[in-house]
C-alpha positions in Angstrom: 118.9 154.1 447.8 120.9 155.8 445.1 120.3 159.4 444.8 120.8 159.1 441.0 117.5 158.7 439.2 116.6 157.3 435.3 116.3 160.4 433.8 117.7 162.0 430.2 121.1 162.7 431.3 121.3 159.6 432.4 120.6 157.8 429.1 124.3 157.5 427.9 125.8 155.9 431.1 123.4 153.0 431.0 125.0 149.8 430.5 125.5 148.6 427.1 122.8 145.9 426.8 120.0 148.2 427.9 117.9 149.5 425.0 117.4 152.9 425.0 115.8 156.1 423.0 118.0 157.1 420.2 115.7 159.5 418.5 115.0 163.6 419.6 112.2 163.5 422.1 112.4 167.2 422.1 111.2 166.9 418.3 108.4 164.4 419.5 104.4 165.9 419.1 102.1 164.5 420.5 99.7 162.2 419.2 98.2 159.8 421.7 96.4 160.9 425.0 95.6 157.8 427.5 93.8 157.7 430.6 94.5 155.6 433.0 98.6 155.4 432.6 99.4 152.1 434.9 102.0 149.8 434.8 100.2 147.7 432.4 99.8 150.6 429.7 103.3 151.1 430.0 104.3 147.7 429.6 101.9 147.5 426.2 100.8 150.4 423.8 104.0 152.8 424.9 106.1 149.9 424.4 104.2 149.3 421.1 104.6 153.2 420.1 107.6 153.2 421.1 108.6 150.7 418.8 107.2 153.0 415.8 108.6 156.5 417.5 112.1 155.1 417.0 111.2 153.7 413.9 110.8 157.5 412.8 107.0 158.0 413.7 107.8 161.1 415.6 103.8 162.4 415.4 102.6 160.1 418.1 104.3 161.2 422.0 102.0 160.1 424.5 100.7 162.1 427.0 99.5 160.0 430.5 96.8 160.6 432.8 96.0 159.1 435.9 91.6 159.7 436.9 92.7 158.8 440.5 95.8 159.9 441.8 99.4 161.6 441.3 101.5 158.4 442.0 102.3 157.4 438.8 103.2 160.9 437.7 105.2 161.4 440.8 107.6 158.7 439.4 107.8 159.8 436.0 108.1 163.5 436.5 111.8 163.5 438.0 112.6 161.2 435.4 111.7 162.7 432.1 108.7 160.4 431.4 111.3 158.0 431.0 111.2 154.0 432.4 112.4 151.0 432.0 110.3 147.7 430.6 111.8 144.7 432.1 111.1 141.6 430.5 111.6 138.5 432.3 111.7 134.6 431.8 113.0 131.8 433.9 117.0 132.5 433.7 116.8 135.5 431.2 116.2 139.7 431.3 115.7 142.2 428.5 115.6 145.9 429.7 114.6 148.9 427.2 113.9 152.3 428.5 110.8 153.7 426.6 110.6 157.5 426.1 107.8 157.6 424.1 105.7 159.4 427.0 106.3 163.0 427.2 104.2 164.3 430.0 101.6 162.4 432.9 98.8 164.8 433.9 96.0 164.0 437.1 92.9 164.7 436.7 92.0 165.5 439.8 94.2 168.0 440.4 93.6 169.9 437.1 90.7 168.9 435.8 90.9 172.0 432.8 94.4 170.7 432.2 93.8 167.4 430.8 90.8 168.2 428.9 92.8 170.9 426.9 95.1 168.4 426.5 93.0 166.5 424.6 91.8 169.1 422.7 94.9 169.9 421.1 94.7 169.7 417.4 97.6 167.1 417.0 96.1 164.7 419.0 94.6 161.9 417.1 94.0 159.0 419.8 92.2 159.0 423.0 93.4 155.4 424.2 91.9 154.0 427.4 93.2 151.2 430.4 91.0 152.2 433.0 89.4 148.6 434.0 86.4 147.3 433.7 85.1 149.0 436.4 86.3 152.2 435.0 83.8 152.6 432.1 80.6 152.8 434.8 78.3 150.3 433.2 76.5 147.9 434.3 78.1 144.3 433.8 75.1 142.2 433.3 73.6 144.9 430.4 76.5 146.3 429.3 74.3 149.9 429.4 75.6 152.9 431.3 74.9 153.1 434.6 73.1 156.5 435.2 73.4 156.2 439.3 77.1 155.6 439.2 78.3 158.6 441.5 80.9 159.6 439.2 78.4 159.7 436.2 76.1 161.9 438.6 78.9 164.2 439.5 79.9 164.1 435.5 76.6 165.3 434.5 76.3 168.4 437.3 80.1 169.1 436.8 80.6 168.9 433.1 83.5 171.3 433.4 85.6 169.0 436.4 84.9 165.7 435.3 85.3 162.8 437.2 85.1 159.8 434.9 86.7 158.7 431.2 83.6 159.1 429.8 82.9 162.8 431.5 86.8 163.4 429.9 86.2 162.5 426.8 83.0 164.1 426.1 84.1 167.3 427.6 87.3 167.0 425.4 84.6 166.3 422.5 82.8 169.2 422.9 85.9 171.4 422.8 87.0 170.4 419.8 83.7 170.9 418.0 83.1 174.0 419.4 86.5 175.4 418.0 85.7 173.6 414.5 88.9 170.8 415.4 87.9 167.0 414.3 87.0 164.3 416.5 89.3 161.8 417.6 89.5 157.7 417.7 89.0 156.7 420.8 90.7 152.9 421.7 89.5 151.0 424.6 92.4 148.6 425.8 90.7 146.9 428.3 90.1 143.3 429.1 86.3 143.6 427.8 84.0 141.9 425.6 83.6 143.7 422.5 85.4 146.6 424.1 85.1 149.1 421.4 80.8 148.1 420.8 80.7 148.8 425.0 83.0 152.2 424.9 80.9 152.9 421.5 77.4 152.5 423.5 77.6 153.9 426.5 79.9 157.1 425.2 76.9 158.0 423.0 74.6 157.3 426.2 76.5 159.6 428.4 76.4 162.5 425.5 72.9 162.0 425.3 72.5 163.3 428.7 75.1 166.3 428.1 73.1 167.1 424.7 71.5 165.6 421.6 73.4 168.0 419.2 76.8 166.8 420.6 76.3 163.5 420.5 74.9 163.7 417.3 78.5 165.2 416.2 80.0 162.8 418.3 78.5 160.0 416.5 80.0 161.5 413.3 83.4 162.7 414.6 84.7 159.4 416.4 85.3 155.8 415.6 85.6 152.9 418.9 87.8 150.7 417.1 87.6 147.2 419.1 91.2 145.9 420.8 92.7 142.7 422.2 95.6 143.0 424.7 97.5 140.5 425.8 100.7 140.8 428.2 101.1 139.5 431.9 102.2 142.3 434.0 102.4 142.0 437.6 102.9 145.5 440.3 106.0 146.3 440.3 107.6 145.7 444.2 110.3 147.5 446.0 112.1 144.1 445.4 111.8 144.4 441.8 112.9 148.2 441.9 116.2 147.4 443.6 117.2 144.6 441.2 116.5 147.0 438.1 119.1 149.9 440.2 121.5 147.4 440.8 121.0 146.6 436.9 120.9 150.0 435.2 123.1 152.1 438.0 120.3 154.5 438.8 116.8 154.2 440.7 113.8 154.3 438.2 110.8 154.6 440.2 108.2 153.7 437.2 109.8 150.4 436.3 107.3 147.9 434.9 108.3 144.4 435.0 106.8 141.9 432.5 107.1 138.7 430.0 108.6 138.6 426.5 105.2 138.0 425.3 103.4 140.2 424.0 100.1 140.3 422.2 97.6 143.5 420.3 95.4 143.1 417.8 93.0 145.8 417.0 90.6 147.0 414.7 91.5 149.0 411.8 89.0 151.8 412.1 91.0 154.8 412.5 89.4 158.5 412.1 93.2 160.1 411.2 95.8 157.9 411.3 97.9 155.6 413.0 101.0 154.1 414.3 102.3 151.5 412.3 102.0 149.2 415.5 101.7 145.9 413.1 105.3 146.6 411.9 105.9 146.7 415.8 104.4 142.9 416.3 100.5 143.9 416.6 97.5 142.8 414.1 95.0 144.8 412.6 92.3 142.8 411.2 88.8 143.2 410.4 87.5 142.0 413.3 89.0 141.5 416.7 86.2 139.7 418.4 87.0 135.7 418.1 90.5 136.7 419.2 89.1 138.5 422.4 87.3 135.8 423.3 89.6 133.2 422.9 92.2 135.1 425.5 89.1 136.1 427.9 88.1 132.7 428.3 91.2 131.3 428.4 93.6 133.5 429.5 91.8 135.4 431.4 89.2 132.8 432.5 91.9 130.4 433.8 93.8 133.2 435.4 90.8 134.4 437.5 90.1 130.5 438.3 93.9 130.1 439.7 93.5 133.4 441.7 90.2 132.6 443.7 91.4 129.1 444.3 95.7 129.6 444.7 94.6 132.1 447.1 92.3 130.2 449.5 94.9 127.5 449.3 97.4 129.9 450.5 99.3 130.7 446.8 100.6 134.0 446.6 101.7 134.0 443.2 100.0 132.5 440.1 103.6 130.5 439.4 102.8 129.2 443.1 99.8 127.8 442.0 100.8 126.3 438.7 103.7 124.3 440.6 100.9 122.3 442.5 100.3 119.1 440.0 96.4 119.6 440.9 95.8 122.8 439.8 98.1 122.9 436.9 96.1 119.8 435.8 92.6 121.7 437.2 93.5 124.7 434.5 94.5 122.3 432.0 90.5 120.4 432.2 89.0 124.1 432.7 90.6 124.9 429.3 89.9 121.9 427.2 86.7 120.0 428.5 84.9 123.9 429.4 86.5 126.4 427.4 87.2 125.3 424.2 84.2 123.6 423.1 82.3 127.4 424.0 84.5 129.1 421.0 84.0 129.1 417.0 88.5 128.9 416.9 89.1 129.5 413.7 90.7 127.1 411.5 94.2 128.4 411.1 94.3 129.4 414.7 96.2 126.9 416.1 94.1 126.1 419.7 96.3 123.7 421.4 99.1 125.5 420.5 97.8 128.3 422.6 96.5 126.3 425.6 100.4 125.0 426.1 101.9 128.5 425.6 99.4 129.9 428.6 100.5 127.1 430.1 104.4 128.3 430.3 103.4 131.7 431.0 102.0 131.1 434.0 104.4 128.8 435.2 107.2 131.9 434.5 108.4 132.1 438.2 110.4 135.1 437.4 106.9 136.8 437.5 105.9 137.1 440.5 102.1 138.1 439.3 99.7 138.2 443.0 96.8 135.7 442.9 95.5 138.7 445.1 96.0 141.4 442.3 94.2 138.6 439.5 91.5 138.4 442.2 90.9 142.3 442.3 87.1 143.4 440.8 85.7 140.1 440.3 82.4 141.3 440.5 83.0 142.4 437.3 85.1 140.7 435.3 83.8 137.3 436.2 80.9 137.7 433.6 83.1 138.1 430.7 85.8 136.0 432.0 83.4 132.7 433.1 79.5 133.0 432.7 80.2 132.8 428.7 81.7 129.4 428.8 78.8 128.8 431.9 75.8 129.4 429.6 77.6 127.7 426.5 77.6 124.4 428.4 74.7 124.8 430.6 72.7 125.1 427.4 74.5 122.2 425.5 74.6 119.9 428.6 78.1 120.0 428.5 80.8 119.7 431.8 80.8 122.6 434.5 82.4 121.0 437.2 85.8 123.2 437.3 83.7 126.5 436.5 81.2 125.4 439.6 84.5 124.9 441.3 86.0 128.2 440.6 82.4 130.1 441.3 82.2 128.8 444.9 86.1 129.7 445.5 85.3 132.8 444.4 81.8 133.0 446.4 84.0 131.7 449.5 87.0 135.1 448.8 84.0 137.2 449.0 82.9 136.0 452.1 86.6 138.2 453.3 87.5 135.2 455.3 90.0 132.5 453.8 90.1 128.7 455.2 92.7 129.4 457.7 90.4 132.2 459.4 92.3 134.9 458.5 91.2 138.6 456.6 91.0 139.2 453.1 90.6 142.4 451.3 88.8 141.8 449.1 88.9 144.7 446.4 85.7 145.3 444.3 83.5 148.1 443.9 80.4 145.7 444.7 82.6 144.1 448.1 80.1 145.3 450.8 77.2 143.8 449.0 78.5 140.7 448.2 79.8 140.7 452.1 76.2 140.9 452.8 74.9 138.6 450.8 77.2 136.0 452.2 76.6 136.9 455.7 72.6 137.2 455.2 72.2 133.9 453.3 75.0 131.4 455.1 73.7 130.8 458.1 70.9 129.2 456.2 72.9 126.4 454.7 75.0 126.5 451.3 71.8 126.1 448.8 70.4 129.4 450.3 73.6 131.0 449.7 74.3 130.0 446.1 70.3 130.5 445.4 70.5 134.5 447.0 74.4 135.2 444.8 72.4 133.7 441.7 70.0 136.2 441.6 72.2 139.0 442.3 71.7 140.5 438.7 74.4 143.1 438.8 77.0 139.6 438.2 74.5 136.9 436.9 71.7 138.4 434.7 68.6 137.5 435.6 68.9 133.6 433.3 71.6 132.0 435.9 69.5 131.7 439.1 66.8 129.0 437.0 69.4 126.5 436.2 68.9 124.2 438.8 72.0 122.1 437.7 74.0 125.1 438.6 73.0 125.8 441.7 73.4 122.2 442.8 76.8 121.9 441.5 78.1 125.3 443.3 76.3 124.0 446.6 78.3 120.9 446.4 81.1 122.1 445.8 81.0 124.7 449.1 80.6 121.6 451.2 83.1 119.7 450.0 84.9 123.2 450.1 83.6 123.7 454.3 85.0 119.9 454.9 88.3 119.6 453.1 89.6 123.3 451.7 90.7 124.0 448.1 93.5 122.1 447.4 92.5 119.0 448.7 88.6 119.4 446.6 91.1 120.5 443.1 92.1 117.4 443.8 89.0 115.4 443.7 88.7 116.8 440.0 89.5 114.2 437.8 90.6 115.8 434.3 89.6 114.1 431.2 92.8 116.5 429.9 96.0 116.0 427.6 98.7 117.2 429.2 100.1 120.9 427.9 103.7 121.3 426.8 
């Protein structure tokens, strides 16, 4: 490995081609605060601010924090806060080293640390990537879930928080009390509505700390709504070796990702803002039809090619594509299924679309895990699926490749894949979903899809009556037990226009 890492003397021995910070990042204040600084974070709004930093906006430096652990600082901190965005297609590669964050704090370590640094009086933006599972709510209600340990612990340990939401009402109520504004706080997670949710249960969880404060919280902070949109797969030892051997010196935080990228947000900002639109993102009025239209598709077709590329032995989502049953499989989910569930607007251009995701996920020089897709189903699935389920369900309309992707994903679950080997299976509900599986099979495949149909926490309470349902699931699983996935994607016969 070469000693020599990306850092800010080594900015002006980079090759030629490779962007880089121009600009004083001494003279850079910070604006921006984000929890939950991953790979996908830095691939997306740093890039975006980034854009706008060198543009001139000097007021918005990011400051990262991880809620979890020190790895991601542990990379950046011997580097400056500097890394490297690699953008890759089949055949070509963009590199530009982004500066735009200037420090990554833990949490955990410091708890007193991070929330001063969000009281500081320059900072405008909270922003947020912290997953779904990361706003401890409840799926199904979208309410905050009160018996969430880390809520508990929040509640009793206002001054050490453990949660996003402890964070950013601790940070709240430090600004109030030393007469500072409030601050916009930007969900950029893959979540209905994400800004409504982060909006609802932040003013549940100050409710419990005290009616005053979230009275002034109310007043003092605007949820603006976002949609993100940018595949970016963990970064591998492999990857980090072909950026040294590109750059000269060893970046540690590299992020390695598509040339497409995608934000539009509301524009309901408390005290300003980066110019992001001049950077390539959209601020409308409302963000909503374009959120669904990527979680159903995009994300609902990615989540379908995880479960089932990774029973049929696919490690990557490129892997998948390049078997001729599932790429024609997605191509049915998206127009028989999906479509027909959204209001697309008339100039949005819907076909368009389908073939572009298409060509994204056939990019092989991604190498994006069916396993990493497959993380959390528990919740994602009912933003990413059951919307499109209850649509058709309720119109009489086709559910045969979302019944097909429901009993892959009831099979993952199970932590056993068709050649009898492990999976982990990472989810914060895995050890109840493992028990409903190993409760309810040995009574026969109805009994199982009855008992994960009323499981509430993913379903609601509506999903478990639909007899059609549950009869299409149960078929699939034995045609599933008797040939495995690939050979059953195959039975699917798509009524489907080829995408190109």
């Amino acid at each position: 490995m070469n000693e020599q890492r990306l850092n800010q003397r080594a900015l002006d021995n980079l090759p030629n081609e490779v962007i880089k910070p121009a600009y004083n990042r001494a003279a850079i204040a910070t604006g921006i605060v984000h929890l939950g600084i991953g790979a996908f974070h830095r691939a997306h709004q740093a890039w975006f601010t980034e854009q706008r930093i060198a543009a001139g906006e000097h007021d918005w430096g990011i400051v990262g924090a991880s809620l979890r652990s020190g790895g991601v600082r542990d990379q950046l901190a011997p580097q400056d806060g500097l890394y490297s965005v690699v953008e890759q297609s089949n055949g070509e590669t963009k590199v530009q080293v982004v500066g735009a964050v200037r420090d990554v704090l833990v949490g955990p370590e410091d708890p007193q640390q991070l929330l001063a640094a969000m009281a500081q009086e320059s900072v405008r933006i909270v922003s947020l990537t912290i997953t779904e599972k990361g706003y401890c709510h409840d799926p199904a209600s979208g309410n905050l879930n009160l018996q969430h340990p880390d809520i508990i612990h929040d509640l009793q340990n206002p001054q050490s928080p453990k949660s996003a939401l402890g964070y950013i009402v601790g940070a709240l109520a430090l600004r109030k009390a030393r007469g500072l504004p409030g601050f916009t706080v930007l969900s950029c997670d893959n979540l209905p509505s994400n800004g409504k949710l982060l909006g609802r249960v932040l003013a549940q969880y100050a409710e419990q700390v005290d009616r005053e404060l979230a009275q002034w919280i109310a007043d003092n902070t605007t949820t603006p709504a976002t949609m993100v949109d940018r595949i970016v797969p963990a970064t591998t030892d492999a990857d980090r070796d072909a950026v040294e051997h590109r750059l000269g010196v060893r970046d540690e935080a590299a992020v390695i990702t598509e040339p497409f990228a995608q934000w539009v947000v509301e524009d309901n900002f408390l005290h300003g803002r980066p110019d992001w639109d001049k950077a390539g993102a959209m601020f409308v009025d409302d963000v909503e039809i374009y959120e669904l239209i990527k979680l159903r598709l995009l994300n609902g077709s990615h989540s379908l090619l995880a479960y089932s590329g990774y029973l049929a032995g696919c490690e990557t989502v490129a892997d998948v594509m390049a078997q001729p049953a599932f790429k024609k499989l997605v191509q049915y989910f998206m127009q028989q299924e999906v479509v027909p569930s959204i209001a697309v607007p008339p100039t949005f251009d819907i076909a368009a679309y389908q073939a572009q995701l298409i060509h994204r996920f056939e990019n092989r020089a991604l190498h994006h895990r069916t396993w990493q897709i497959a993380m959390d189903g528990s919740q994602k699935i009912p933003q990413r699926w059951l919307g499109t389920l209850r649509y058709q369900l309720k119109n009489s309309g086709p559910i045969e490749a979302i019944s097909f992707a429901l009993a892959n994903w009831l099979r993952y679950v199970s932590t056993v894949d068709e050649q009898g080997n492990s999976i982990e299976v990472s989810d914060p509900l895995a050890q109840k979903l493992k028990m409903i599986w190993d409760t309810h099979k040995p009574a026969g495949n109805a009994a199982l899809v009855t008992a994960f149909l009323g499981f509430a926490p993913v379903f609601g309470d509506d999903l478990q009556h639909s007899e059609r349902l549950q009869k299409s699931i149960t078929q699939w699983l034995e045609k599933l037990d008797a040939a495995g996935t690939l050979a059953c994607a195959q039975q699917i016969h798509p009524e489907a226009v080829t995408l190109t």
